[in-house]
Every structure is written in C-alpha cells, then in structure tokens.
N, C-alpha and C positions, 0 to 999 in steps of 0.2 A: 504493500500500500504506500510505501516511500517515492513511488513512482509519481502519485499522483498528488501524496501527501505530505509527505516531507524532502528528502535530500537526498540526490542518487551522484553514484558516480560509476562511469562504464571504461571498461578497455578499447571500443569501437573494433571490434576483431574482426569484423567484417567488410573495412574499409581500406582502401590504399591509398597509394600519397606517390604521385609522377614529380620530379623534379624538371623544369626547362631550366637551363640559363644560358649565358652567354652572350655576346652584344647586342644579336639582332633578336634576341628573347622575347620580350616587350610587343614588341613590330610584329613577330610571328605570332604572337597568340593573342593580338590585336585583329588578324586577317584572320584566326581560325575559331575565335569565341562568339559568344552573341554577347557581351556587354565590351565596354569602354578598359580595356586593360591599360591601355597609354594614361586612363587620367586614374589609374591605384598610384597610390604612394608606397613607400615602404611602410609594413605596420598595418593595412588595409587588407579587409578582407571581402569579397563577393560569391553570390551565389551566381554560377555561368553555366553555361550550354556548347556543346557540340553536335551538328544536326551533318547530313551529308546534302550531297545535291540539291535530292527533291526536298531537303526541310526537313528530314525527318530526325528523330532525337538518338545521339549515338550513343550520348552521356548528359547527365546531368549534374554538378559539383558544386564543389568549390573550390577557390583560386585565392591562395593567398601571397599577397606582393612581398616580398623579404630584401634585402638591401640586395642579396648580390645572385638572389632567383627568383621563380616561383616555383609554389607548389598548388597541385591540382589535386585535389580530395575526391576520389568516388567509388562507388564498390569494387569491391575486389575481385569480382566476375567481370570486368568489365578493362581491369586494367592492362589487359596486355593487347587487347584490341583499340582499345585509344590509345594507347601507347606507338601500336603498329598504323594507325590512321593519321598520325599526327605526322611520323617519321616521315610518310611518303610526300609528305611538301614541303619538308626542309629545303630540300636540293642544296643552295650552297649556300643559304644562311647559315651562320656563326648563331647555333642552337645545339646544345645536348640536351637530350633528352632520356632519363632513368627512372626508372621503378625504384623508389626510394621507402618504400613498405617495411622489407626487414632491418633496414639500414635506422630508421626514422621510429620513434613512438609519439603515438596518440592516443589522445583521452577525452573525455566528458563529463560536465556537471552539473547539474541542476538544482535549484532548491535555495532560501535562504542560508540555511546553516553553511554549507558548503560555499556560498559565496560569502561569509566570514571568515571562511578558512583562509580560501581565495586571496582577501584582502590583507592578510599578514604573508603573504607573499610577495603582495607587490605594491609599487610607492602608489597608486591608483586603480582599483581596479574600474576595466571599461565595463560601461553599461548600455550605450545602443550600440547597436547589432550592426559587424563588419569593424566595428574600432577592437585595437587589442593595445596588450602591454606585453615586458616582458621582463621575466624573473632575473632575477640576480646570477641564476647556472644558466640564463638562456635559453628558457621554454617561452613559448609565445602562448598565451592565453587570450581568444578571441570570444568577445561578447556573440551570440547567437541569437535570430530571432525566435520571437515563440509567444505564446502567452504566459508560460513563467522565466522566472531568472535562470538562463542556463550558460554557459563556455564552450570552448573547446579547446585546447593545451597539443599542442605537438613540436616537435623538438630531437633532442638529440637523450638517448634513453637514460641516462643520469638524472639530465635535467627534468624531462618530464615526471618521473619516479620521486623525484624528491617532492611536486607538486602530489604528485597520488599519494606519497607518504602524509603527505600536511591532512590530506581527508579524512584519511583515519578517524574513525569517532564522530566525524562530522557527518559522513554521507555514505547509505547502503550499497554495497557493489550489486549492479545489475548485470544481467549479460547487454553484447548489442541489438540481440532481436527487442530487450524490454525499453532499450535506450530509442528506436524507432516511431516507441509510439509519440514520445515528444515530439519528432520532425512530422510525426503523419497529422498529431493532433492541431502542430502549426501551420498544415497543409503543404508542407515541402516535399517534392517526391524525390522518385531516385528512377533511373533506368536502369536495369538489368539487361543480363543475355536475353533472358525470353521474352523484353518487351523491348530488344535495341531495334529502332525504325519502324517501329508502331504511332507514333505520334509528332505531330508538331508542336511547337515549343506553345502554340497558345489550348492545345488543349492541357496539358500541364499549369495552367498557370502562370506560367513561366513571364507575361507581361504586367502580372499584380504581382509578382513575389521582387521584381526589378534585376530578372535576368536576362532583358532583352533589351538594348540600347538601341532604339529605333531611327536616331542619326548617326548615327556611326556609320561607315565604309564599309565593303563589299566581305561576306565571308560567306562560307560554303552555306547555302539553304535561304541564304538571308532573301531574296526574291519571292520565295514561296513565302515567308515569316512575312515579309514586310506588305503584302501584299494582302493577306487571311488580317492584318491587321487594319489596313486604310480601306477596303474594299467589301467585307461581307462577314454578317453575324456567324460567327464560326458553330457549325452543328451537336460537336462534344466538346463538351468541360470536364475539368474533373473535379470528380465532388466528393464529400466524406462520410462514409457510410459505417455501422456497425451493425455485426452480426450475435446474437444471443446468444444465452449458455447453451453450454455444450459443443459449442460449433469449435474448430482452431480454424488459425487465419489462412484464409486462401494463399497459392504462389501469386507472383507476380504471373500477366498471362491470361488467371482466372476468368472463365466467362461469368458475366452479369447478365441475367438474360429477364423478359419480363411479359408474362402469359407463352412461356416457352420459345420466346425470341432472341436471338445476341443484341443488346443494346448497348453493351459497355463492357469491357475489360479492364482488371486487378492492375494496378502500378504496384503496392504497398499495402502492407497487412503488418500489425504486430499485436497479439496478448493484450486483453484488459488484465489489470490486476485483477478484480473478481474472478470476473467469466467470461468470456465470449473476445471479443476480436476488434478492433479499429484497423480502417482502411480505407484508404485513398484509391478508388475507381474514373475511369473516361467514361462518363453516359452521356448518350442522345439527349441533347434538351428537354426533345418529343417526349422520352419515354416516360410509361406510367407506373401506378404503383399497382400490386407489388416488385418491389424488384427480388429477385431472388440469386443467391451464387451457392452453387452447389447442392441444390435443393435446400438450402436457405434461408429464409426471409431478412434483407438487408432493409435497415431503418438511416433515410436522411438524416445527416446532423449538418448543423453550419461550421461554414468554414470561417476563419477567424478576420476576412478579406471579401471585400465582394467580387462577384463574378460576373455583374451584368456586365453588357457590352454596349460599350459608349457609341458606337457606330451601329443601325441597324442594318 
C-alpha cells in the first residue's frame, strides 16, 4: 500500500540507459527526436520520441542532457533496436553511441518521506519535473512528473547506491512492474517490442505530455506527426483504464475489444496494490461501453491531462 500511500523506492530493472556523445551529439538527436534537444541545457531532462518514416513510435523515453552526453532512458526490450536505428544515420557524424545499462545504475522514488531523505543529499532538491540536481559522488536526481512527488537518480553505481543507501527506512522497495503504475497513473506510456510501430506519437499523448516540439526541423515521421496535428481530429487516444479483482495486467499488444470488436490495444498494464490492474490502452473515440480485455470488463478513469482536440 506504500505505492499509493506512503514512500516507494525501485531499482527500474526493467529499463536501459543509451549513451550519445561527441561533437555532433546535440545536432544528431536534434534531427532524430521529436522534441527541441538543441535548447536542453546541461542538468535538463525531457520526455522524447523516436517514430520511423511513416510516424510510427519506435521508442518512447527519456533524454537526459549531461555536460559532456546524453542519455536516453527506455525499456530494455527495446534497447538494442534503437540503439541499431539510430546507428544507421550516423554516417560520418562525430557521435558514439553505447548501451550504457550495465555500465550505469538507476533508480526511483516516490513519496514525501523519501523526498526528505532526498533532501539531505542534496544543496536543493528539484521539484518541477525535467529540473535535476546533483549529489556530492555525482548521481543526478531528476524531478518526474506525476500526481505525486517522485525522482529519478542515475549515475555511476557508487554514487547512485549511496542515494538508495540514504532511503533506507524512508521508503519501501518495490519491484519495476509496481514502480509503473506511477508513470501509467500519470499517463506516461512506454513502447515495447510488441507495440514498436503501432502508433503515432498523438495517439500516445505524446502532444499533452510535451514530447513533441511542433517547430522544430525535419526528423524521421515528423510529416505524418505534424500533419494528424494541424489537419484532423485524430481517431485513437489513449486512455486509462482499470481492470477488477482477480484479473492480472494484460501484455502490452493486448486487444481491447467492445461487443466482440478490436477497438483498442494495451500500451501498459501494472498491479493495483489491492486487486486488479491499471493501464494505459489506444481506443477508438467511437467506441462504447463495455469495453472488455481479455474477457474482462475495463472501467474508464481520467487521465490527469486533457485529451480533447483543439483542432476539429
């Protein structure tokens, strides 16, 4: 019940961490993201996208600016094929690019107590979301959005350990599946293998959550993006759903169907503390109730963001 009621803190074991650097670092994943990478500073952090041609979503992340790289956060199913998509447009930019996973630890927390602990770590800790600070061995602790106070800590594995040493006593260890339902409950998705090139960035949300910079210059899908945005009420959103006791969380993949129809597919699924399941699905606008997934019955909840569409 820490999860939803007191102070959590998780390993993220389910996440990786790409390293870019090099001169033309910035430049290149300026041309390969959907947000503004030229205007992070060092110490900034963003939630970004990588979509291919047609617009569709290869990844979903984050991207954090560091004086002399970035790093790119997103599951670990997924990191050796962004990794391999990315590489093919190098050609002769001055850019490396590594899987910095087992090299690198990361962490999470949530909760008041925890962010007490937080605070005797560091001369300030940040509080809106994308601002960080950083510790005295050199762990970077990034404010997160959400509806509660949460972080995120990654670093070099001394340094971040010495922050997970500080929680102790402060905040319950979770796994990362319990640690999920925080980003589902703030409507953050994620891409997986089974859903990579299922969606465009506006059925994700990805234009409320401020992972799509809509002036910004040319990158892969940006035509398709830019275009479902100036031009036509997009058909699927995606919305927040909960499934009752007894049920466990669908994969990502999952059909949504409704009087035995496909109307939506699973992005994200994690554990309620009680019973039953939270999760982030793409539905047809159209579709009515019931919805069901898996034989089922999925109940609408709000997401914490509106979803109407400013353009009809």
């Amino acid at each position: 019940m820490a999860i939803t009621d007191g102070s959590i803190r998780s390993r993220l074991d389910d996440r990786g961490l790409l390293s870019l650097q090099g001169g033309d670092a910035a430049t290149f994943l300026h041309g390969q993201l959907s947000t503004d990478v030229l205007g992070l500073t060092a110490g900034e952090s963003r939630l970004t996208s990588y979509s291919d041609a047609r617009g569709r979503l290869l990844m979903v992340g984050r991207l954090y600016a560091e004086p002399d790289r970035f790093l790119l956060e997103i599951p670990d199913d997924r990191i050796e094929a962004v990794r391999q998509q990315l590489a093919k447009y190098v050609l002769r930019a001055d850019v490396r690019i590594e899987d910095v996973s087992d090299a690198l630890a990361h962490c999470a927390v949530a909760g008041h107590s925890a962010a007490i602990a937080l605070g005797a770590v560091v001369e300030s800790l940040p509080t809106e979301p994308g601002q960080s600070a950083i510790t005295d061995a050199g762990a970077c602790i990034v404010c997160l959005a959400g509806p509660r106070p949460r972080w995120q800590i990654h670093g070099e594995p001394e340094a971040v350990n010495a922050v997970w040493d500080q929680l102790a006593g402060h905040a319950i260890e979770v796994d990362s599946a319990q640690w999920r339902l925080l980003d589902i409950e703030a409507g953050i998705p994620s891409v997986h293998e089974a859903t990579a090139g299922h969606f465009v960035a506006q059925m994700l949300n990805l234009d409320r959550l401020g992972a799509v910079d809509f002036r910004k210059g040319c990158y892969p899908g940006q035509e398709v993006i830019a275009r479902t945005h100036y031009l036509g009420r997009i058909k699927r959103r995606m919305q927040l759903l909960q499934l009752g006791a007894g049920t466990s969380p669908p994969e990502p993949g999952a059909v949504v169907e409704h009087d035995g129809k496909k109307v939506g597919e699973v992005v994200e699924a994690a554990p309620l503390p009680a019973d039953g399941s939270l999760l982030l699905a793409v539905i047809h606008r159209e579709a009515g109730e019931p919805l069901t997934i898996e034989g089922h019955t999925a109940e609408r909840r709000a997401l914490p963001y509106s979803v109407e569409d400013e353009a009809a």
